[in-house]
SETI-571123 format. One line per field, with one value per residue (C-alpha): residue number from 0; residue in three letters; x, y, z. Coordinates in nm, 2 decimals. Example, Ala and Ser with C-alpha at 12.3 -4.5 7.8 and 13.67 -1.06 7.14 Angstrom:
n c(0	1)
res c(ALA	SER)
east c(1.23	1.37)
north c(-0.45	-0.11)
up c(0.78	0.71)
***
This chain:
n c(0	1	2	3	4	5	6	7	8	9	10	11	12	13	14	15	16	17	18	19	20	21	22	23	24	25	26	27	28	29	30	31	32	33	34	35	36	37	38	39	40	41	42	43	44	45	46	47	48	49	50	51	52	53	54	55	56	57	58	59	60	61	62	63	64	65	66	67	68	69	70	71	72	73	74	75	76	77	78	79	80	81	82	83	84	85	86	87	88	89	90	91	92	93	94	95	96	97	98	99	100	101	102	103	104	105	106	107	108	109	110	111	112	113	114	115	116	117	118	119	120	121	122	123	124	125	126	127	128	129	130	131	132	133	134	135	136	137	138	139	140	141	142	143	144	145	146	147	148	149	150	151	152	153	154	155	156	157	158	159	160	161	162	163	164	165	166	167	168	169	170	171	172	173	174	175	176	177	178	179	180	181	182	183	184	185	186	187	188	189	190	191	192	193	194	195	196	197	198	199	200	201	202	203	204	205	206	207	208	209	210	211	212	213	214	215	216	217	218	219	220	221	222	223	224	225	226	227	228	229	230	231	232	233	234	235	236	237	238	239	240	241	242	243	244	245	246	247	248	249	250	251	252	253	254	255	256	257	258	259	260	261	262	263	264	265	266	267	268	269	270	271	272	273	274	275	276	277	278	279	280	281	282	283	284	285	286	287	288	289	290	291	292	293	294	295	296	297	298	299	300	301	302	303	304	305	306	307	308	309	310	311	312	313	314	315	316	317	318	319	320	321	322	323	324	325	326	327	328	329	330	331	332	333	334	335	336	337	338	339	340	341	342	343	344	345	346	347	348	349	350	351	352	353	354	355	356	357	358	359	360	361	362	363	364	365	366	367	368	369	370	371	372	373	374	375	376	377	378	379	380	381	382	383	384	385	386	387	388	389	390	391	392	393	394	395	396	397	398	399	400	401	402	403	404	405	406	407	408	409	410	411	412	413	414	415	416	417	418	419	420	421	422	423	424	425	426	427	428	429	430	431	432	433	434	435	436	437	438	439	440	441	442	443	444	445	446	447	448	449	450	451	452	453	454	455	456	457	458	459	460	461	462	463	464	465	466	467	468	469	470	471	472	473	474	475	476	477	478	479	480	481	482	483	484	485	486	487	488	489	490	491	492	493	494	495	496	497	498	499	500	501	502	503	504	505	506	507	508	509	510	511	512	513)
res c(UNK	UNK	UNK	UNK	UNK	UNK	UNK	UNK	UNK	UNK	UNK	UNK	UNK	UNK	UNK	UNK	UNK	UNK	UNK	UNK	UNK	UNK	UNK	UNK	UNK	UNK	UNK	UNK	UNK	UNK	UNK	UNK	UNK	UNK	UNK	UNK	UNK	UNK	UNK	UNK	UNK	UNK	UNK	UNK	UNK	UNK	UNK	UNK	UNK	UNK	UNK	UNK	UNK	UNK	UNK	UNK	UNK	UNK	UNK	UNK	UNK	UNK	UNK	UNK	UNK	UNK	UNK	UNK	UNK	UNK	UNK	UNK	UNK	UNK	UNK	UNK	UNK	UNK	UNK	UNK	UNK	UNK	UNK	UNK	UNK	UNK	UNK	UNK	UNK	UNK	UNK	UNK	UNK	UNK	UNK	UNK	UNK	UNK	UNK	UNK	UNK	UNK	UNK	UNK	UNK	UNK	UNK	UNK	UNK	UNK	UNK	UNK	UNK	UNK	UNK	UNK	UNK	UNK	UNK	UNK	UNK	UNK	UNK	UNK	UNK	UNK	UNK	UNK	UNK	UNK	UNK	UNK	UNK	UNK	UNK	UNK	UNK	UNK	UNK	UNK	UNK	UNK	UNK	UNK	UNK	UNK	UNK	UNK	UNK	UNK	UNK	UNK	UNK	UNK	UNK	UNK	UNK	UNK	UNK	UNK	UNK	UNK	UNK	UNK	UNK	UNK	UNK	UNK	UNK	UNK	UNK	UNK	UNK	UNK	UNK	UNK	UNK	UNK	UNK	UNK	UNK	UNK	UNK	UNK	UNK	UNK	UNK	UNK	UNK	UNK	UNK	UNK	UNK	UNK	UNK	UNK	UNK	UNK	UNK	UNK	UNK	UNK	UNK	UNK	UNK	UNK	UNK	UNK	UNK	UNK	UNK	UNK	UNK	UNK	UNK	UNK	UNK	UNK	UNK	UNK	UNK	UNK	UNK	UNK	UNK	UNK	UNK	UNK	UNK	UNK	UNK	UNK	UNK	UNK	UNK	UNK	UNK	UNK	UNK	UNK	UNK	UNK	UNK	UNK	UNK	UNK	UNK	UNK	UNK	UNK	UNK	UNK	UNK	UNK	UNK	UNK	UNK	UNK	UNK	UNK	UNK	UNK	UNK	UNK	UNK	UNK	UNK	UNK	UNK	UNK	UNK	UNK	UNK	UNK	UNK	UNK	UNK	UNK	UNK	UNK	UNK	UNK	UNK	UNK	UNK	UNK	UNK	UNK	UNK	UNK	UNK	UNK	UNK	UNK	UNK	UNK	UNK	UNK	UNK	UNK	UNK	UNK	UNK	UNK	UNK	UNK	UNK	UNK	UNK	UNK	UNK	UNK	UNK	UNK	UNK	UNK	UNK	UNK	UNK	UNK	UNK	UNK	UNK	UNK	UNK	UNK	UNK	UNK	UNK	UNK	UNK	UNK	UNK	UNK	UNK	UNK	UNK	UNK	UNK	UNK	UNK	UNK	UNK	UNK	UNK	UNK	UNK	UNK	UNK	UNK	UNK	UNK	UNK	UNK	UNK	UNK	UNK	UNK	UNK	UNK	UNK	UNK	UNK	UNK	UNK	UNK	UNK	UNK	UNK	UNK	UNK	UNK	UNK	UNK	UNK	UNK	UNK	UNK	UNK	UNK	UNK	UNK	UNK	UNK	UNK	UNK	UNK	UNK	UNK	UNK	UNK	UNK	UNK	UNK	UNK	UNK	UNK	UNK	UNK	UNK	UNK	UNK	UNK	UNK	UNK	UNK	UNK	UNK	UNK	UNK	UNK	UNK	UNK	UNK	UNK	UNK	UNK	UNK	UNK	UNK	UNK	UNK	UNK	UNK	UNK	UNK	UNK	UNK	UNK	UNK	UNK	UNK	UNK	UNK	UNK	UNK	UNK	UNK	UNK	UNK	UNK	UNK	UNK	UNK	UNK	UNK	UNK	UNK	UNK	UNK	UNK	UNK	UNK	UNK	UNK	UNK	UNK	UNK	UNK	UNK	UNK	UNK	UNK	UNK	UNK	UNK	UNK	UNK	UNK	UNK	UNK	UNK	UNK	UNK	UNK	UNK	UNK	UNK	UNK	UNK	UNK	UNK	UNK	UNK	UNK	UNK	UNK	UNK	UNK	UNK	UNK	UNK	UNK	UNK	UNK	UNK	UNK	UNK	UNK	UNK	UNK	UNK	UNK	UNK	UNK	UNK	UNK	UNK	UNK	UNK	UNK	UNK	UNK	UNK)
east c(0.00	0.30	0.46	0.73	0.91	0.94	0.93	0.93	0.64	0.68	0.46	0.59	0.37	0.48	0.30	0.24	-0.07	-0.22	-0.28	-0.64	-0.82	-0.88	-0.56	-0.42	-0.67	-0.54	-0.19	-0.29	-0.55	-0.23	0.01	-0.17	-0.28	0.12	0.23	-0.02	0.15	0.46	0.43	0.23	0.55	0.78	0.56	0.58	0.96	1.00	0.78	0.96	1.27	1.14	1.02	1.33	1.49	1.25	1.27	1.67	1.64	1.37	1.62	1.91	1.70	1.63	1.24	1.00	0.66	0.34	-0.06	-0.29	-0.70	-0.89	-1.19	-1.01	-0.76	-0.49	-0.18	0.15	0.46	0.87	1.15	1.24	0.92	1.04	1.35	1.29	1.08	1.29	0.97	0.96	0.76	0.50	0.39	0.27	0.05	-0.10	-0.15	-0.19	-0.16	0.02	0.35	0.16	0.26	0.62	0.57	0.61	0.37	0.47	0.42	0.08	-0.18	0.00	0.01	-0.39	-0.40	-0.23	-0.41	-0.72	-0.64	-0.52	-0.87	-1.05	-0.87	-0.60	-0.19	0.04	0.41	0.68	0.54	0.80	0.76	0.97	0.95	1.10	1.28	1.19	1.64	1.47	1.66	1.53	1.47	1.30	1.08	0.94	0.60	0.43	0.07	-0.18	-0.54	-0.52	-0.87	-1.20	-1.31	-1.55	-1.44	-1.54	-1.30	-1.02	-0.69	-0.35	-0.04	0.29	0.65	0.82	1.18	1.45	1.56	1.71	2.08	1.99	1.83	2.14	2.36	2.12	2.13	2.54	2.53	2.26	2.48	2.79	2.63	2.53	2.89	3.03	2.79	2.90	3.29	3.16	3.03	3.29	3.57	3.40	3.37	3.75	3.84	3.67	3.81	4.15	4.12	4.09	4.37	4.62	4.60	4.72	5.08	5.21	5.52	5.70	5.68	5.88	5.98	6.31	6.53	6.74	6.74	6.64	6.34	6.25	6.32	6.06	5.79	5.81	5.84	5.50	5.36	5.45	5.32	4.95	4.95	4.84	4.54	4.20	4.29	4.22	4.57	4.61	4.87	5.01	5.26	5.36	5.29	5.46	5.57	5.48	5.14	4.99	5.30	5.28	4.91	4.98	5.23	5.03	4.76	4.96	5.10	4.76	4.57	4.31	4.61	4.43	4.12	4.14	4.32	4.09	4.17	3.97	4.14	3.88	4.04	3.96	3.61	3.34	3.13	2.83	2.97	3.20	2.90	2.81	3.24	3.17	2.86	2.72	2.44	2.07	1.97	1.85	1.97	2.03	2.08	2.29	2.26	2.19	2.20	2.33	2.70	2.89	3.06	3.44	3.26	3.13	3.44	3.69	3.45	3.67	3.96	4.09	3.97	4.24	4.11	4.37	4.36	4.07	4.11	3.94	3.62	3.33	3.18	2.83	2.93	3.12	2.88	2.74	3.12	3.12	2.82	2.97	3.27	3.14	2.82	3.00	2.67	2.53	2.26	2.35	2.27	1.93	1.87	1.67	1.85	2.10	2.43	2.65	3.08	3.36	3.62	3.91	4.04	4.33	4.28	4.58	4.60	4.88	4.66	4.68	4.33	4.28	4.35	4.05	3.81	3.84	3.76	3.46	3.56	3.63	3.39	3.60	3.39	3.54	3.88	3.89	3.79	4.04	4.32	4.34	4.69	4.85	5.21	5.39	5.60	5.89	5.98	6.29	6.45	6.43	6.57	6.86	7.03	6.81	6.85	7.13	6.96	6.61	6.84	6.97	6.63	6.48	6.77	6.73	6.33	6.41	6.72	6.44	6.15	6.41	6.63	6.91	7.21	7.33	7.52	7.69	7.59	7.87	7.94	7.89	7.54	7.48	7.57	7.37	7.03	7.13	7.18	6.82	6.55	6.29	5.92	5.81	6.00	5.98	5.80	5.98	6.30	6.14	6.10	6.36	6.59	6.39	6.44	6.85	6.80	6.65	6.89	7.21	7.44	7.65	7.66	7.69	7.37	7.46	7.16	7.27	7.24	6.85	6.83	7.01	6.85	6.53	6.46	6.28	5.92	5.88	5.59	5.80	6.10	5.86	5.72	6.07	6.12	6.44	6.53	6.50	6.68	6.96	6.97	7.05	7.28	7.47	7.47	7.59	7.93	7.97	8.00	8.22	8.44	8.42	8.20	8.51	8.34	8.67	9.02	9.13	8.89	8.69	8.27	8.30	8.56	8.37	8.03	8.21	8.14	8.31	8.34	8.11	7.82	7.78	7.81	7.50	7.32	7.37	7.24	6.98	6.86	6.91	7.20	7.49	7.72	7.60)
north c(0.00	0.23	0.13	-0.03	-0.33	-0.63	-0.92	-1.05	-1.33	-1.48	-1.68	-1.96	-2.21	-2.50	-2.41	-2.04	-1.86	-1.57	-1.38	-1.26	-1.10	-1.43	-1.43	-1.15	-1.13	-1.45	-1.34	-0.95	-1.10	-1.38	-1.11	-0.90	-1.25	-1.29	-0.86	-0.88	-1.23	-1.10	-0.71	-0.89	-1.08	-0.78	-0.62	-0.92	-0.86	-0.53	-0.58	-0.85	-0.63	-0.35	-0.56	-0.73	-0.37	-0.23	-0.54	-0.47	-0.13	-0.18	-0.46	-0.27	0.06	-0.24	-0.11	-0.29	-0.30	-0.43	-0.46	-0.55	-0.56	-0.52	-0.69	-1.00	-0.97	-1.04	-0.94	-0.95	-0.83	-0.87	-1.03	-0.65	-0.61	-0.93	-0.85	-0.49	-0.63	-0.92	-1.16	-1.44	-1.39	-1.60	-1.42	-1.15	-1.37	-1.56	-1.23	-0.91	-0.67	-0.80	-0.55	-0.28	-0.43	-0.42	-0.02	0.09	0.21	0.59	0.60	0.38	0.69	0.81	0.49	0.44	0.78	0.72	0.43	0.61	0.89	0.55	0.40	0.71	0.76	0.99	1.00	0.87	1.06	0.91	0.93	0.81	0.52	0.36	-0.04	-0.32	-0.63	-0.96	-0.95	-0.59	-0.34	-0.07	0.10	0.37	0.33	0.57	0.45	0.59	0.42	0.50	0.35	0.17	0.19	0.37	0.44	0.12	-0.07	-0.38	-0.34	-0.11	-0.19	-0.07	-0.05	0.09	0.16	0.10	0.16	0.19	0.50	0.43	0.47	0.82	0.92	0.88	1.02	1.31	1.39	1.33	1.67	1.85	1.76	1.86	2.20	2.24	2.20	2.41	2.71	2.66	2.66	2.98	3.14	3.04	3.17	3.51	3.55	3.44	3.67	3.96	3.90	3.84	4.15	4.35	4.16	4.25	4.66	4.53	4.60	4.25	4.30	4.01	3.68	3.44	3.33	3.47	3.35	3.03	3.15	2.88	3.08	3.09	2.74	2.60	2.82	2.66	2.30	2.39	2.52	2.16	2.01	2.20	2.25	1.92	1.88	2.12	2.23	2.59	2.79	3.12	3.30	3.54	3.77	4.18	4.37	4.34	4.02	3.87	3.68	3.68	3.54	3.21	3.23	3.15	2.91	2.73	2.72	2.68	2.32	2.21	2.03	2.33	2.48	2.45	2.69	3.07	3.21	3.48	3.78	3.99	4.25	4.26	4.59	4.75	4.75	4.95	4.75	4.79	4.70	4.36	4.19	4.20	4.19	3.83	3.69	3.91	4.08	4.05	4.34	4.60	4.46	4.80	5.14	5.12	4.76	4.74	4.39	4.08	4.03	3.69	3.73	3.63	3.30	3.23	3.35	3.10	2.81	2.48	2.74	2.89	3.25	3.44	3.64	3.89	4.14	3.88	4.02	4.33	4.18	4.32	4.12	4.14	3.94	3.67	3.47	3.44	3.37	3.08	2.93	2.91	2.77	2.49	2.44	2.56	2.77	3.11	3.33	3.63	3.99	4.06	3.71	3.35	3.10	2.89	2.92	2.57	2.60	2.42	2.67	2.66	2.94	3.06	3.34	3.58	3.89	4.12	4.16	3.93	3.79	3.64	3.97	4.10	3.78	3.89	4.27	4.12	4.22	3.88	3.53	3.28	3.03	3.16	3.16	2.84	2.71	2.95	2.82	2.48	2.52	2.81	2.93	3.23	3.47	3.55	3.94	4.04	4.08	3.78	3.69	3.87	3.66	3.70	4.08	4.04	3.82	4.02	4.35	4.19	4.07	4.42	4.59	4.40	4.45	4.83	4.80	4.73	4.96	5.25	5.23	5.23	4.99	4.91	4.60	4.66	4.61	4.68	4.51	4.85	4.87	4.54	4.59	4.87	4.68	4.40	4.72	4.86	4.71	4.70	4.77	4.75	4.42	4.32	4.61	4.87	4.71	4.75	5.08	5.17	4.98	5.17	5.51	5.43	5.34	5.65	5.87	5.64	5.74	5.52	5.14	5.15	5.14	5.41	5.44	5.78	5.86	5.93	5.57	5.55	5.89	5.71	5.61	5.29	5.27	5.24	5.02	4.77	4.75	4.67	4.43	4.23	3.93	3.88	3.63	3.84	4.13	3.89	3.73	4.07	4.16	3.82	3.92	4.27	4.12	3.84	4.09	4.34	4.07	3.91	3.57	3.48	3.33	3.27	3.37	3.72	4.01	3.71	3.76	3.49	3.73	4.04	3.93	3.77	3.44	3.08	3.00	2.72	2.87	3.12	2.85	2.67	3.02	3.06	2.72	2.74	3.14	2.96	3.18	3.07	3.20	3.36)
up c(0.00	0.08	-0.25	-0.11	-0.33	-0.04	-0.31	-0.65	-0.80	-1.09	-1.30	-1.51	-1.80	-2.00	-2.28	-2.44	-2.35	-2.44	-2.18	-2.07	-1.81	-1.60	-1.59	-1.49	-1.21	-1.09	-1.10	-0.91	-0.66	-0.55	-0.53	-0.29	-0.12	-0.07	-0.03	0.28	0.40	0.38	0.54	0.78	0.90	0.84	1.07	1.35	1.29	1.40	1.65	1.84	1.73	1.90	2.19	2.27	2.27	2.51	2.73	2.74	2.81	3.06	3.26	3.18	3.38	3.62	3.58	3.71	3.50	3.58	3.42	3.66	3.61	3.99	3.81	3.70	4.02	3.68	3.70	3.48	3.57	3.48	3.66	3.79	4.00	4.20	4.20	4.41	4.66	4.69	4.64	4.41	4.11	4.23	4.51	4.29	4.05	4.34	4.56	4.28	4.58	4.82	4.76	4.94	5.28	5.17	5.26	5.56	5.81	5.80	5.40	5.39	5.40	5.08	4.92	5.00	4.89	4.55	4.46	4.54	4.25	4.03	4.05	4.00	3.63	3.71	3.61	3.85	3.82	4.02	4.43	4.61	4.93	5.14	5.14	5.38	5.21	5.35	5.45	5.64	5.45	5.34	5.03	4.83	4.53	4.20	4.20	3.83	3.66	3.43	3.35	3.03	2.95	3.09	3.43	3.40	3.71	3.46	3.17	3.40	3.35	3.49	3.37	3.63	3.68	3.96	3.99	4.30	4.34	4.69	4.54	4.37	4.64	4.87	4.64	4.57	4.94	4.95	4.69	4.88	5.19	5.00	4.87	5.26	5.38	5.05	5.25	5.50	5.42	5.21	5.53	5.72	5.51	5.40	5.83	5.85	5.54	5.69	6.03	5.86	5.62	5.99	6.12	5.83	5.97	6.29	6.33	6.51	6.78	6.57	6.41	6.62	6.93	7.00	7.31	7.46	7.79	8.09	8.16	7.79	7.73	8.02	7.88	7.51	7.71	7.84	7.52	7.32	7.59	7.61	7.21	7.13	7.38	7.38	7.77	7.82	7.89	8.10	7.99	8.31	8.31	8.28	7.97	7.67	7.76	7.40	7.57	7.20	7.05	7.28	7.21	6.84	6.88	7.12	6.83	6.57	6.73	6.81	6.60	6.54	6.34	6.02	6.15	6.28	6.60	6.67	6.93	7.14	7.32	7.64	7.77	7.44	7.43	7.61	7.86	7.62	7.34	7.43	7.49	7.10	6.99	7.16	7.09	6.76	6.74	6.53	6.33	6.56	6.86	6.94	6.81	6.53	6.45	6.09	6.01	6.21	6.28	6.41	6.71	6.77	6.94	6.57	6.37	6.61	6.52	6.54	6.58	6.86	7.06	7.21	7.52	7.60	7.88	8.08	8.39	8.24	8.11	8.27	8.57	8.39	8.10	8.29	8.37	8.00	7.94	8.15	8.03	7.69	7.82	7.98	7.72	7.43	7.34	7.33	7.18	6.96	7.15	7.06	6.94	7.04	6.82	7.06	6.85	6.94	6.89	6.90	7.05	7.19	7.46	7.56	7.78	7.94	8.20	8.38	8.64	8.96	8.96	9.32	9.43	9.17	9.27	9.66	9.57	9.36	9.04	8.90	8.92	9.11	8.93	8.57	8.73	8.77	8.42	8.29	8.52	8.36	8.27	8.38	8.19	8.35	8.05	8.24	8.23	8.01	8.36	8.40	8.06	8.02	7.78	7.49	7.52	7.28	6.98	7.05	6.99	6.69	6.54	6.60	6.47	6.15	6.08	6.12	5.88	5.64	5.74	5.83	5.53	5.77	5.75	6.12	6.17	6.47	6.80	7.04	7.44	7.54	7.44	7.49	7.84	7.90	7.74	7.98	8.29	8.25	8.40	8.17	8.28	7.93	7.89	7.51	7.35	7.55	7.46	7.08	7.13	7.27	6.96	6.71	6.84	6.91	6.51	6.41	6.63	6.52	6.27	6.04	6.07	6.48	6.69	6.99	7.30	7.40	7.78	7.75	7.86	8.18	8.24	8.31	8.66	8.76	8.78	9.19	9.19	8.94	9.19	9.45	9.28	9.15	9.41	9.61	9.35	9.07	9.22	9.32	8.93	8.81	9.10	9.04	8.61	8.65	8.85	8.58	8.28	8.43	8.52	8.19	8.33	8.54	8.80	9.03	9.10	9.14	9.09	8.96	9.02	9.36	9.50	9.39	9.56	9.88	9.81	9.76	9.37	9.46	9.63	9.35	9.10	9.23	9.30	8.95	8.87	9.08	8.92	8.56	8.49	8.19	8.02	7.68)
***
């Protein structure tokens, strides 16, 4: 009928004929007899063709098909329907509807639900339930059907894919989990850039630890030996004794290296306003609060939060302090959502807080969950011989930012850094390097008499100990005499002692030879 040419018949006689109409009717009326036979099985051809490729491509989905007619409680279904509710095949033909107590309890309203709609002649698109295998694992299925024919309940049939979409599923909430944590990393690193953006205008004293001396040495034993564990530290000792510096090497050997160290200056603040440097603040929390901000709590997330200058925090706020120290949790100022973190403090003060918790100005309480593992910063006093390689490293970080080119540090100068008794300890001793700098001429670095001119702070001499006062007595004699601790005009002579006793006072006060 389409014209096409799918075969040849030919007509063969013995004997010449002449042809006629009775003929040739003959011949047309067995050709279209045989064209119909054979399209016919061209037909049954492609259709098993086309039915074998579906049938492939319906296993190889692994898609479970079924037909089922309520009247005639028929039902046909594939090796792929058995095969997801792990039932043999027979169980379906013998019960057509028993898979609906393969889901489970929570999803049967919505299956009732769906059939419902199914019966009553609507489109089912892939509702999802959860099933239970007879080994009691559990799985998720794509439940889709249609009705085949009319709403009759007589003649209705059904026809219905089913496939497991349990693996999808899982990895489809793997990438919504995965986009979740990438927000979150985003949040967390635009908080950390924006902290870190402030941090990079701050002006840091230096970058490393510099020192050998005894005193030096037992502080960096203790830091190794807090780094590694989540103990809080409380870092005591006089101002500008580099308390930040041990603060980051302390986190930068634990294993919280790879997050933020985060510093709050408590002294810095207003009492009304370290409240929300803390915790954050919602949007109108108070005047001038035009949108929410994270606190320092939130910014030091899995990190570490330096509290300097602790003994300065207001007694108002040390009580919410606490209860984020021991709950790890907080609300923002203004706010009702509990905020939960994973922090880290290390907390450090010049001030001698017993003294402050007896004149009420500090929670005893707090104290002690600061004073897990207390490490006293000796003073540069107490440290005399670093003086000479902390003179040398400042002398060459102001080489650079001066433009000078001083590579000389004479013993007269070194012994009168070693003379002076620091109350500024390390950042005085800075200072004072940068103005000799400035002030020096030439390749030599010359202090001038301006600082032997200045006098002793009286309540810093009252406050050296015995010890300390004696350590620097004992130094002063060893570097006029050149170290030589006896024979004549030796230091033992000199002080009016035996060579021995001062050699184990000097043992004893951590003092050796540069």
């Amino acid at each position: 009928e389409q014209g096409n040419l799918i075969a040849i018949l030919a007509f063969f006689m013995r004997e010449p004929h002449r042809e006629d109409n009775r003929t040739i009717n003959i011949v047309v009326s067995v050709s279209r007899q045989l064209g119909m036979f054979l399209n016919r099985k061209q037909s049954e051809t492609r259709l098993r063709q086309l039915n074998e490729h579906l049938s492939l491509a319906i296993a190889t989905a692994r898609l479970g098909v079924w037909e089922f007619a309520p009247r005639k409680n028929v039902v046909r279904i594939n090796e792929q329907i058995a095969e997801i509710f792990g039932k043999e095949k027979s169980f379906f033909v013998n019960n057509p509807l028993g898979w609906r107590d393969s889901v489970i309890p929570e999803d049967q309203p919505l299956l009732l639900e769906t059939l419902k709609a199914l019966y009553d002649g609507e489109i089912i698109q892939a509702t999802e339930f959860r099933i239970k295998r007879p080994d009691g694992g559990l799985r998720t299925i794509a439940f889709s059907a249609s009705p085949l024919s009319g709403h009759d309940a007589a003649d209705l049939r059904l026809l219905g894919v089913i496939s497991d979409v349990t693996e999808w599923q899982q990895r489809e909430n793997k990438i919504r989990e995965a986009l979740r944590e990438v927000d979150r990393l985003r949040e967390r690193l635009e908080r950390e850039n924006t902290y870190l953006q402030e941090e990079i205008k701050v002006d840091h004293n230096f970058s490393e630890i510099i020192g050998s001396s005894p005193p030096i040495r037992k502080v960096l034993g203790e830091v190794e030996l807090v780094a590694e564990t989540n103990s809080g530290v409380l870092l005591l000792g006089e101002t500008g004794t580099g308390k930040e510096l041990f603060a980051r090497a302390i986190h930068n050997l634990s294993k919280r290296s790879d997050h933020t160290l985060v510093k709050v200056n408590c002294a810095a603040f207003p009492e009304g306003l370290i409240e929300s440097e803390l915790f954050g603040h919602e949007k109108g929390a108070f005047t001038g609060a035009s949108g929410r901000k994270p606190g320092k709590f939130e910014l030091a997330h899995q990190g570490t939060l330096f509290l300097d200058e602790i003994g300065d925090l207001p007694v108002g706020l040390q009580a919410k302090l606490l209860r984020v120290l021991q709950a790890g949790e907080f609300e923002r100022l203004g706010g009702t959502k509990t905020i939960k973190v994973d922090v880290r403090i290390i907390a450090a003060t010049n001030r001698h807080l017993p003294t402050r918790i007896k004149a009420g100005l500090f929670r005893e309480d707090l104290y002690f969950r600061l004073n897990v593992f207390p490490i006293n910063i000796p003073p540069l006093r107490e440290r005399l011989e670093d003086i000479g390689p902390l003179a040398k490293y400042f002398i060459t970080i102001f080489n650079r930012d001066l433009g000078k080119n001083i590579s000389n540090l004479s013993a007269q100068v070194l012994k009168d850094l070693k003379s002076y008794h620091w109350p500024g300890n390390v950042r005085e001793l800075e200072n004072v390097i940068e103005r000799a700098m400035i002030l020096s001429k030439g390749d030599t670095l010359k202090l001038g008499e301006w600082l032997m001119r200045e006098s002793p702070d009286p309540d810093t001499q009252v406050s050296q100990t015995l010890a300390a006062v004696e350590k620097m007595h004992i130094l002063t004699v060893l570097e006029q005499c050149g170290w030589r601790v006896s024979g004549k005009m030796g230091a033992a002579e000199i002080l009016g002692l035996k060579p021995t006793t001062l050699e184990s006072r000097m043992k004893r006060l951590g003092i050796s030879r540069p």
